[in-house]
Jmol script that loads the backbone (N, CA, C; Angstrom):
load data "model"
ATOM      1  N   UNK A   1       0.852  -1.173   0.000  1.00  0.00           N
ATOM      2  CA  UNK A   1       0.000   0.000   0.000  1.00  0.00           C
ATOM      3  C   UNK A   1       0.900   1.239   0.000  1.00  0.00           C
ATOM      4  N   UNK A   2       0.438   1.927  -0.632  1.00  0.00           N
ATOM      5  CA  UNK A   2       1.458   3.257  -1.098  1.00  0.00           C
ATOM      6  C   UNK A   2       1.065   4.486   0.380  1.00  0.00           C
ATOM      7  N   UNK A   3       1.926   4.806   0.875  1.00  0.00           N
ATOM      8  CA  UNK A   3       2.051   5.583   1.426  1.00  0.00           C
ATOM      9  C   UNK A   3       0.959   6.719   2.345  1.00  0.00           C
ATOM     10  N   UNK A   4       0.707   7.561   1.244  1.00  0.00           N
ATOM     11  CA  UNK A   4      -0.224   8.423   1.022  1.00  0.00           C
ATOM     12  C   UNK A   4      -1.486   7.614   1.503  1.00  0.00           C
ATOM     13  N   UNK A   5      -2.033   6.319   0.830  1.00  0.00           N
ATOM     14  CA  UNK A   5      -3.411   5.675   1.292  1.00  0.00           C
ATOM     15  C   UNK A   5      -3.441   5.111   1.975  1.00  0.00           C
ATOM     16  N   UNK A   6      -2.074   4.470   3.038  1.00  0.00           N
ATOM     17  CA  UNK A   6      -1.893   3.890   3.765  1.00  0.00           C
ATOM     18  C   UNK A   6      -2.270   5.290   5.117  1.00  0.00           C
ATOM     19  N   UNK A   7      -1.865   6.312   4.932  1.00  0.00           N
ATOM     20  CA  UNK A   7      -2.309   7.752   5.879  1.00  0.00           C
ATOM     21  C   UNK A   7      -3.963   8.350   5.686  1.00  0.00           C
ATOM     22  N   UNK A   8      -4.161   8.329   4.448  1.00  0.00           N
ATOM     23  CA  UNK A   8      -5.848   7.921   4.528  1.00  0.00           C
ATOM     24  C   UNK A   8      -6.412   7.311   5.068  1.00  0.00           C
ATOM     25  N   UNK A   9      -6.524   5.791   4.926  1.00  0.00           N
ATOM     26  CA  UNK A   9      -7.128   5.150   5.620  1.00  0.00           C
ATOM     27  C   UNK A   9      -6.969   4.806   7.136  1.00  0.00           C
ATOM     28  N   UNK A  10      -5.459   5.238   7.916  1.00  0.00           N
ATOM     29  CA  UNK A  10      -5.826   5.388   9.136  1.00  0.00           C
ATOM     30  C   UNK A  10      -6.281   6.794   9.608  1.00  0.00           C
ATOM     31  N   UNK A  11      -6.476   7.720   8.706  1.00  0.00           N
ATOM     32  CA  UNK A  11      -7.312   9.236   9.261  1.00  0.00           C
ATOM     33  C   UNK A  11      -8.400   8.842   8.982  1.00  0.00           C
ATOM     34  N   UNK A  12      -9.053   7.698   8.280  1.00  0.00           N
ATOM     35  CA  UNK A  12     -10.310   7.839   8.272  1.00  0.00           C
ATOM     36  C   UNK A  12     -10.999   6.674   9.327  1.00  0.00           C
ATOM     37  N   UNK A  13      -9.987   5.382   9.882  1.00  0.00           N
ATOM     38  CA  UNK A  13     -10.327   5.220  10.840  1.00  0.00           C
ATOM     39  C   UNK A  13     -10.255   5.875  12.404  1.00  0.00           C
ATOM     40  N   UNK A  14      -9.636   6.355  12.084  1.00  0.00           N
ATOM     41  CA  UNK A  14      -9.477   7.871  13.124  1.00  0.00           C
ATOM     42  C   UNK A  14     -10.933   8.945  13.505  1.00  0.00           C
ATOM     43  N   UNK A  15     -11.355   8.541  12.288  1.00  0.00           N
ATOM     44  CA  UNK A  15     -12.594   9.455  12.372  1.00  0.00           C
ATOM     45  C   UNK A  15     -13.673   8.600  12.696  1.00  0.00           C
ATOM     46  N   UNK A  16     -13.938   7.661  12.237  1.00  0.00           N
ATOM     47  CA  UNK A  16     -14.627   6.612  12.444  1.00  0.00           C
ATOM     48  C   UNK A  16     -14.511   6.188  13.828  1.00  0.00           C
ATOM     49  N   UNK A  17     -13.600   5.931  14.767  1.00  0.00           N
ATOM     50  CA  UNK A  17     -13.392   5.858  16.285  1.00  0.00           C
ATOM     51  C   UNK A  17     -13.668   6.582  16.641  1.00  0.00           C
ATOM     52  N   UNK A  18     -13.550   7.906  16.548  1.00  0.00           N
ATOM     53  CA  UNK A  18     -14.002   9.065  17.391  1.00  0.00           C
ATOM     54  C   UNK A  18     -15.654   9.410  17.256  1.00  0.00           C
ATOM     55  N   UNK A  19     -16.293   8.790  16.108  1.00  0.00           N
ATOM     56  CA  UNK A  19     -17.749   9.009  16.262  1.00  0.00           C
ATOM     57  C   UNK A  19     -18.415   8.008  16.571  1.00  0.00           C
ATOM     58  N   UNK A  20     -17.869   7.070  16.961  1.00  0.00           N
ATOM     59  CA  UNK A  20     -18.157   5.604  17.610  1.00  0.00           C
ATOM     60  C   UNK A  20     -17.893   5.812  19.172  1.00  0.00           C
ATOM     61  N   UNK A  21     -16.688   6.589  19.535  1.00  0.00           N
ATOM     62  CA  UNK A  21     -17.149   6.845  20.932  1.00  0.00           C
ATOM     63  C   UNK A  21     -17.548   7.929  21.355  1.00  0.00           C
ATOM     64  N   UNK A  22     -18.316   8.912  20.066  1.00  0.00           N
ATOM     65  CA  UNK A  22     -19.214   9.847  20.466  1.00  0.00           C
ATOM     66  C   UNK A  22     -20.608   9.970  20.587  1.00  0.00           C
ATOM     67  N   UNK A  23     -20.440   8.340  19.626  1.00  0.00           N
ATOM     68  CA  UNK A  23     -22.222   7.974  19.912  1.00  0.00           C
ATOM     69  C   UNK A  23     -22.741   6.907  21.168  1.00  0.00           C
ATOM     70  N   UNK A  24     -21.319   6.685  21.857  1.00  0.00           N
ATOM     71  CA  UNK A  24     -21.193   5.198  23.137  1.00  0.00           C
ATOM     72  C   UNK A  24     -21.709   6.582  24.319  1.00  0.00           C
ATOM     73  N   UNK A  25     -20.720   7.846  24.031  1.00  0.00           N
ATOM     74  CA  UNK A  25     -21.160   8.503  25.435  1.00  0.00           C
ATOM     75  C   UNK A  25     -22.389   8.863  25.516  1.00  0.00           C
ATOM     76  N   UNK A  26     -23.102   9.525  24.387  1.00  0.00           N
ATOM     77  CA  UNK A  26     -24.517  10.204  23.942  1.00  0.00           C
ATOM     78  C   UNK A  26     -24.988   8.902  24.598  1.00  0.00           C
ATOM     79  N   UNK A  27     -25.366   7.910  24.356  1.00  0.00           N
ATOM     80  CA  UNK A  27     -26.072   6.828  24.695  1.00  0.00           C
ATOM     81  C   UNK A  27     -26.325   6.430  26.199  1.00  0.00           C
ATOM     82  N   UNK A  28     -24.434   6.744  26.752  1.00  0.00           N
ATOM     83  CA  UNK A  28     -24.446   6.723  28.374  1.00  0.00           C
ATOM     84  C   UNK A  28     -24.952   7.899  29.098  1.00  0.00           C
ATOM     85  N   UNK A  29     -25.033   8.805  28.335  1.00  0.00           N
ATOM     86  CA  UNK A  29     -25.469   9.902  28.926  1.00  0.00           C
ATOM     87  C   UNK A  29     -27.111  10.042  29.369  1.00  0.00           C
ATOM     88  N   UNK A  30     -27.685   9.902  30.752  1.00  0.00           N
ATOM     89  CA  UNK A  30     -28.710  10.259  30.884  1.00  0.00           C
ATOM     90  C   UNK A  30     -29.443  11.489  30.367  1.00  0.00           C
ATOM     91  N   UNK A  31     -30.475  11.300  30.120  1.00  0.00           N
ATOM     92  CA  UNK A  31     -31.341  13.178  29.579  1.00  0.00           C
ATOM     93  C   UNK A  31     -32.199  13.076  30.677  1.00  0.00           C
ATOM     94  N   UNK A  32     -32.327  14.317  31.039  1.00  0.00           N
ATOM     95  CA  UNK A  32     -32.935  14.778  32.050  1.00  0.00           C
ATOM     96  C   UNK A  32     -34.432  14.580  31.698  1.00  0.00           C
ATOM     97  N   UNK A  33     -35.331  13.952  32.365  1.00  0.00           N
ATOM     98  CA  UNK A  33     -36.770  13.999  31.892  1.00  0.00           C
ATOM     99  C   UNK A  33     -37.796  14.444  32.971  1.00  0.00           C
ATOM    100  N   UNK A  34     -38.673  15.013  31.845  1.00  0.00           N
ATOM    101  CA  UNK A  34     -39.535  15.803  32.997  1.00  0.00           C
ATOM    102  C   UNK A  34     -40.357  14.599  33.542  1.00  0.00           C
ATOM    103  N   UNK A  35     -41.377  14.814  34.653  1.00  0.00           N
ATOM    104  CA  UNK A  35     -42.049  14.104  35.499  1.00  0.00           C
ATOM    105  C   UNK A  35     -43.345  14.602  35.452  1.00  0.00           C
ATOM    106  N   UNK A  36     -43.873  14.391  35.318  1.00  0.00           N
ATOM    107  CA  UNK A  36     -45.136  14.822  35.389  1.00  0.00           C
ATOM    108  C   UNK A  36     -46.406  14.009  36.698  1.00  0.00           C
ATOM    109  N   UNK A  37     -46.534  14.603  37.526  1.00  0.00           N
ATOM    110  CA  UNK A  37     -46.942  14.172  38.912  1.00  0.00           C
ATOM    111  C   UNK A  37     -48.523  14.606  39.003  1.00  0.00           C
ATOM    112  N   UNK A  38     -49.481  14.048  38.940  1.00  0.00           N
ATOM    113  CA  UNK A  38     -50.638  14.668  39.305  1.00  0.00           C
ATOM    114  C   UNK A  38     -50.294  15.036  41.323  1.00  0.00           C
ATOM    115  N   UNK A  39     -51.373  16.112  41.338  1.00  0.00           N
ATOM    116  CA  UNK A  39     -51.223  16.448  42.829  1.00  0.00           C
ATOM    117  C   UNK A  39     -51.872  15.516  43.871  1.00  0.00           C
ATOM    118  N   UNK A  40     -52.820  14.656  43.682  1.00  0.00           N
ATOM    119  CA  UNK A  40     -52.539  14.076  44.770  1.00  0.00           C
ATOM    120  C   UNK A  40     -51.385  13.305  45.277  1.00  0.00           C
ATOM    121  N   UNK A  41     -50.972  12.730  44.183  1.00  0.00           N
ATOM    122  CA  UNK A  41     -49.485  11.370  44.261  1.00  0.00           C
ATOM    123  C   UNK A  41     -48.516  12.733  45.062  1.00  0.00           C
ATOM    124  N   UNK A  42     -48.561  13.652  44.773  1.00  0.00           N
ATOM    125  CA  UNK A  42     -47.307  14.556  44.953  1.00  0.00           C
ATOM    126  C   UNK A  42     -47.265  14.957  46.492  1.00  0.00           C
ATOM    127  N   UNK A  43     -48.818  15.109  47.094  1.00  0.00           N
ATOM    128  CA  UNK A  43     -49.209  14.720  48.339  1.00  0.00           C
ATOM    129  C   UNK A  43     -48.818  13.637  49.206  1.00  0.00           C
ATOM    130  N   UNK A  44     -48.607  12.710  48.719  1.00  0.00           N
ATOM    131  CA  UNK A  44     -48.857  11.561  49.495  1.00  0.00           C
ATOM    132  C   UNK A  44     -47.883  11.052  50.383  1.00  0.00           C
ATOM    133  N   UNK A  45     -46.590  11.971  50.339  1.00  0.00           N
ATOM    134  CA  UNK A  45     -45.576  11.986  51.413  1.00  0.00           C
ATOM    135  C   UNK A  45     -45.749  12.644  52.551  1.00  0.00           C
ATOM    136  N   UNK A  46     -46.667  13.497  52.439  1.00  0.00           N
ATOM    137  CA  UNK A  46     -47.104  14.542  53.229  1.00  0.00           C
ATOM    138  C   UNK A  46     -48.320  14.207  54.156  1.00  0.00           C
ATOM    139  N   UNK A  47     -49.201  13.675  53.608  1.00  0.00           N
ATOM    140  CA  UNK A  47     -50.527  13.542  54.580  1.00  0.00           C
ATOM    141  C   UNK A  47     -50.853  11.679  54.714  1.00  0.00           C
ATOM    142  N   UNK A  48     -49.775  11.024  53.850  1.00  0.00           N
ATOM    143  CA  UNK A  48     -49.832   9.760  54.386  1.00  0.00           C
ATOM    144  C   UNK A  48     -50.629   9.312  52.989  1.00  0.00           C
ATOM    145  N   UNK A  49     -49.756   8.241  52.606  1.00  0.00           N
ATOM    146  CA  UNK A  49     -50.349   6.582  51.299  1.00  0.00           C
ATOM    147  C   UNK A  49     -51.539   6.651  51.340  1.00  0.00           C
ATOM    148  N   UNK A  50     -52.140   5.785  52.196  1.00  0.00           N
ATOM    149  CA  UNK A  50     -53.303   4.924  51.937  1.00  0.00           C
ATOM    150  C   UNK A  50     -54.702   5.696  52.780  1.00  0.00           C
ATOM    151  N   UNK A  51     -53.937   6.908  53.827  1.00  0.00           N
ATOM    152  CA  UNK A  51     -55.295   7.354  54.506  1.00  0.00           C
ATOM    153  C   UNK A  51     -55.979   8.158  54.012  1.00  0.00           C
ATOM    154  N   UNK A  52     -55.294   9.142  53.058  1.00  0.00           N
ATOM    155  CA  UNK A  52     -56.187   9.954  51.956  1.00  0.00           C
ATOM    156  C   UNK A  52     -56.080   9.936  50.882  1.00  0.00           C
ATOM    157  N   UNK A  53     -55.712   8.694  50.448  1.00  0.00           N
ATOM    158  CA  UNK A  53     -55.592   8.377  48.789  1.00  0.00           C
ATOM    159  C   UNK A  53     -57.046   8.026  48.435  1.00  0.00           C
ATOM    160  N   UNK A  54     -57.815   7.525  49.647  1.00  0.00           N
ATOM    161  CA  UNK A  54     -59.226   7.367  48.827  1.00  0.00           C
ATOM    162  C   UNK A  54     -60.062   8.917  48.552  1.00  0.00           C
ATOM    163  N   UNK A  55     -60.038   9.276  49.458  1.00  0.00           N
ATOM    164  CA  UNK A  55     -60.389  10.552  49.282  1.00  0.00           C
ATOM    165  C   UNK A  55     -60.380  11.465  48.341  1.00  0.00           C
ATOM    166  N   UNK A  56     -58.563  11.671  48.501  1.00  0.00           N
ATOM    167  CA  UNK A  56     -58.142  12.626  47.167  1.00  0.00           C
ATOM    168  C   UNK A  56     -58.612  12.006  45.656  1.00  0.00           C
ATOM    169  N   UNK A  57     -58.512  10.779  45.385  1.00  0.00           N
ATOM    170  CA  UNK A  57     -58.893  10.149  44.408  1.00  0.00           C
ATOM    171  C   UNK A  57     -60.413  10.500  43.873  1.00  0.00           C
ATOM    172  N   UNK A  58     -60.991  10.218  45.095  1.00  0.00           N
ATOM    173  CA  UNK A  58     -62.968  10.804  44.672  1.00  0.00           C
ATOM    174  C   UNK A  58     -62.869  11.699  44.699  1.00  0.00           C
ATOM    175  N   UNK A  59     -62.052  13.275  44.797  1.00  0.00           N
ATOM    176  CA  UNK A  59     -62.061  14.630  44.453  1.00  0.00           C
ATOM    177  C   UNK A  59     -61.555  14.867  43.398  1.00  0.00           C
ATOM    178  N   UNK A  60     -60.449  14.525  43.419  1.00  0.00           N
ATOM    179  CA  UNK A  60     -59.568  15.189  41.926  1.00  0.00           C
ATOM    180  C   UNK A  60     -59.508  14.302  41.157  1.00  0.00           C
ATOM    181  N   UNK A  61     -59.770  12.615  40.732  1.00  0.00           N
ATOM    182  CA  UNK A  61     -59.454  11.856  39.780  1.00  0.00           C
ATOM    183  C   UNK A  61     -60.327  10.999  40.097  1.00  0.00           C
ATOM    184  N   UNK A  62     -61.676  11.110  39.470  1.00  0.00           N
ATOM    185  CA  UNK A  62     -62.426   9.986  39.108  1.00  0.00           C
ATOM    186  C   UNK A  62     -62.209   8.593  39.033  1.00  0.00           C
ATOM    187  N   UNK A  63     -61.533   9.125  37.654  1.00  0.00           N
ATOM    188  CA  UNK A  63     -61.372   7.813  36.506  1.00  0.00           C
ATOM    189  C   UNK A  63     -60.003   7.158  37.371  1.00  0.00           C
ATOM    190  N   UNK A  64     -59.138   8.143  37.976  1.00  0.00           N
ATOM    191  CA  UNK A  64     -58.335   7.026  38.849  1.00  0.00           C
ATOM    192  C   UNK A  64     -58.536   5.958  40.121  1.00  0.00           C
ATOM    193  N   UNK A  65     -59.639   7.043  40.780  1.00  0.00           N
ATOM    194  CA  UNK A  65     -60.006   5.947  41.614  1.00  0.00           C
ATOM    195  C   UNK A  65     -60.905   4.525  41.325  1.00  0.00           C
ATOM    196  N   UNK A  66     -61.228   4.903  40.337  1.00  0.00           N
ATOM    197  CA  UNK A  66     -61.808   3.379  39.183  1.00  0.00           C
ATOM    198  C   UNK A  66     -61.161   2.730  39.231  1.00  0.00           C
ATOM    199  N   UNK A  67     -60.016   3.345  38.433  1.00  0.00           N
ATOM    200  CA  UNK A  67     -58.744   2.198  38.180  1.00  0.00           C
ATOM    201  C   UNK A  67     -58.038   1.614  39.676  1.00  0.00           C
ATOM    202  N   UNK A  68     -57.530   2.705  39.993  1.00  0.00           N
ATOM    203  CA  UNK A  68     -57.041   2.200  41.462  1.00  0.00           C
ATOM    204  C   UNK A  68     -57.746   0.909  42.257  1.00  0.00           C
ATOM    205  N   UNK A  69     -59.375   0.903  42.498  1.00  0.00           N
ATOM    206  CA  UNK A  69     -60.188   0.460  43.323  1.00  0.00           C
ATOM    207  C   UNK A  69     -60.998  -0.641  42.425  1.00  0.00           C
ATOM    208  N   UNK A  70     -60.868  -0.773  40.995  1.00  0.00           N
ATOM    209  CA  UNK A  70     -61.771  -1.377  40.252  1.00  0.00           C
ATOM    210  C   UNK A  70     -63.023  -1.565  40.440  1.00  0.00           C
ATOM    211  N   UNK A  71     -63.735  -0.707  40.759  1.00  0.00           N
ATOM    212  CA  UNK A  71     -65.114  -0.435  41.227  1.00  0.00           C
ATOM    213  C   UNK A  71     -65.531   1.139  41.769  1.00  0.00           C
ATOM    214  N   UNK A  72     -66.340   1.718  41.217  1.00  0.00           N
ATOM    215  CA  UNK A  72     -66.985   2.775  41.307  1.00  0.00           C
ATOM    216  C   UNK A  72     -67.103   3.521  42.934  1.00  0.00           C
ATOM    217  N   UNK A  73     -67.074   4.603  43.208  1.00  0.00           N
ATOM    218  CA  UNK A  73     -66.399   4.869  44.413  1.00  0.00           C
ATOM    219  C   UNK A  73     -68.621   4.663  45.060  1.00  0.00           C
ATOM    220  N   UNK A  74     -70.065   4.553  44.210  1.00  0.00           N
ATOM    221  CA  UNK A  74     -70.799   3.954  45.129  1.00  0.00           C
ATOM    222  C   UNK A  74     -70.738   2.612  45.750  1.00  0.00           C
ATOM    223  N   UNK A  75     -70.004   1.309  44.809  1.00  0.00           N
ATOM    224  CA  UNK A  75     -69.854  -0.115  45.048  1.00  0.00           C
ATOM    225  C   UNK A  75     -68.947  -0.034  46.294  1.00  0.00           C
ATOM    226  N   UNK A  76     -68.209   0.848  46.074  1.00  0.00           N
ATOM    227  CA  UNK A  76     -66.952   0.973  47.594  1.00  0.00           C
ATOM    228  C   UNK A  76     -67.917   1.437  48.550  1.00  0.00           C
ATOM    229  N   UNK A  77     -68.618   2.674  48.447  1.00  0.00           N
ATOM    230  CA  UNK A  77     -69.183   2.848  49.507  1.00  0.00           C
ATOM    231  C   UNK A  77     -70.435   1.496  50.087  1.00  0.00           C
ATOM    232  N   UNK A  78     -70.552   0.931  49.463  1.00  0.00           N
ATOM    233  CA  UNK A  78     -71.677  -0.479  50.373  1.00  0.00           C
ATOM    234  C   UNK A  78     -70.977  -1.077  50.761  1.00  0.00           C
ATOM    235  N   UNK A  79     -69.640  -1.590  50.198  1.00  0.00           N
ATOM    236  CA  UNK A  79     -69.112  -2.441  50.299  1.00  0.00           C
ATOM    237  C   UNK A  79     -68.516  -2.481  51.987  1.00  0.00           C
ATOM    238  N   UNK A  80     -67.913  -0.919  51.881  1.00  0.00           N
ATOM    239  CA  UNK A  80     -67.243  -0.572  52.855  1.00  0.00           C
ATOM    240  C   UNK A  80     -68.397  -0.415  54.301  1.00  0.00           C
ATOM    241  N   UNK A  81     -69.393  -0.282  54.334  1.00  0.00           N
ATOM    242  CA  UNK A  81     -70.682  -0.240  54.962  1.00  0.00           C
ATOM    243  C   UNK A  81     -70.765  -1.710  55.565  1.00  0.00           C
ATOM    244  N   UNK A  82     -70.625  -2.643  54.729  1.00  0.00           N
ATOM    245  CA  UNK A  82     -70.766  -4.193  54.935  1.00  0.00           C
ATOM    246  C   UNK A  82     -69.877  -4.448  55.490  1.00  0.00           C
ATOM    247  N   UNK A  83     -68.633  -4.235  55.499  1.00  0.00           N
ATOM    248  CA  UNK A  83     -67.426  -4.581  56.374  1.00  0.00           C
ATOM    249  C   UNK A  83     -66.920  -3.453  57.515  1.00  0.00           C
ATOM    250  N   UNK A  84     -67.463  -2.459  57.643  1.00  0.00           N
ATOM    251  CA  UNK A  84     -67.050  -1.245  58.642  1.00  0.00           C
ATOM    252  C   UNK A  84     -67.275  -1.732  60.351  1.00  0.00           C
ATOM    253  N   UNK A  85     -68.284  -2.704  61.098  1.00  0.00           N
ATOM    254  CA  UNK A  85     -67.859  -3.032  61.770  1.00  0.00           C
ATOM    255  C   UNK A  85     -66.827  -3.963  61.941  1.00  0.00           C
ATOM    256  N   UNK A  86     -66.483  -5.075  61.006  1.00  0.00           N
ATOM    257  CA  UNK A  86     -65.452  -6.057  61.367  1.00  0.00           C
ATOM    258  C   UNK A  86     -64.112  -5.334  60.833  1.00  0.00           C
ATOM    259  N   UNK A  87     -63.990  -4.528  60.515  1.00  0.00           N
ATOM    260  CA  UNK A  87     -62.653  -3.934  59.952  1.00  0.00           C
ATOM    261  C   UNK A  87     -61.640  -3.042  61.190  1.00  0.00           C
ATOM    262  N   UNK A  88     -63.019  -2.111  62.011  1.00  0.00           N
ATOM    263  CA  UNK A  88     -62.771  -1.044  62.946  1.00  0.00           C
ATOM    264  C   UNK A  88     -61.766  -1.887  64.076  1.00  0.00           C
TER     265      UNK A  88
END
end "model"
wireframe off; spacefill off
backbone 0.3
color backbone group
């Protein structure tokens, strides 16, 4: 190999390494991501998990306390009626 292309081709693996470990760091590099918190969850260090999560849930998020509870916050309320003395 003549000279000259023998200095080419290691400047161009030269270049080729250096954007191979510029795409290894990009990759290691965390990105900052936003969070997006509804307010009760953001609460819940504060006034306690499980004692006003039902609550906050039937005020500010319907459809979460559905999901959360899989049943409609009236089925909770009988339910909870039916078991409120053996629970207390």
């Amino acid at each position: 190999m003549e000279p000259e292309l023998a200095d080419l081709v290691l400047s161009m693996c030269g270049i080729v390494a250096h954007e191979c470990v510029k795409q290894i760091i990009s990759i290691n590099q965390k990105k900052k991501r936003k969070i997006w918190v509804r307010d009760w969850v953001a609460r819940r260090n504060i006034l306690g998990g499980s004692n006003t999560l039902l609550t906050e849930l039937r005020m500010e998020h319907r459809s979460g306390f559905m999901n959360f509870m899989r049943m409609s916050d009236g089925h909770f309320d009988i339910l909870l009626k039916k078991l409120e003395n053996r629970i207390q």
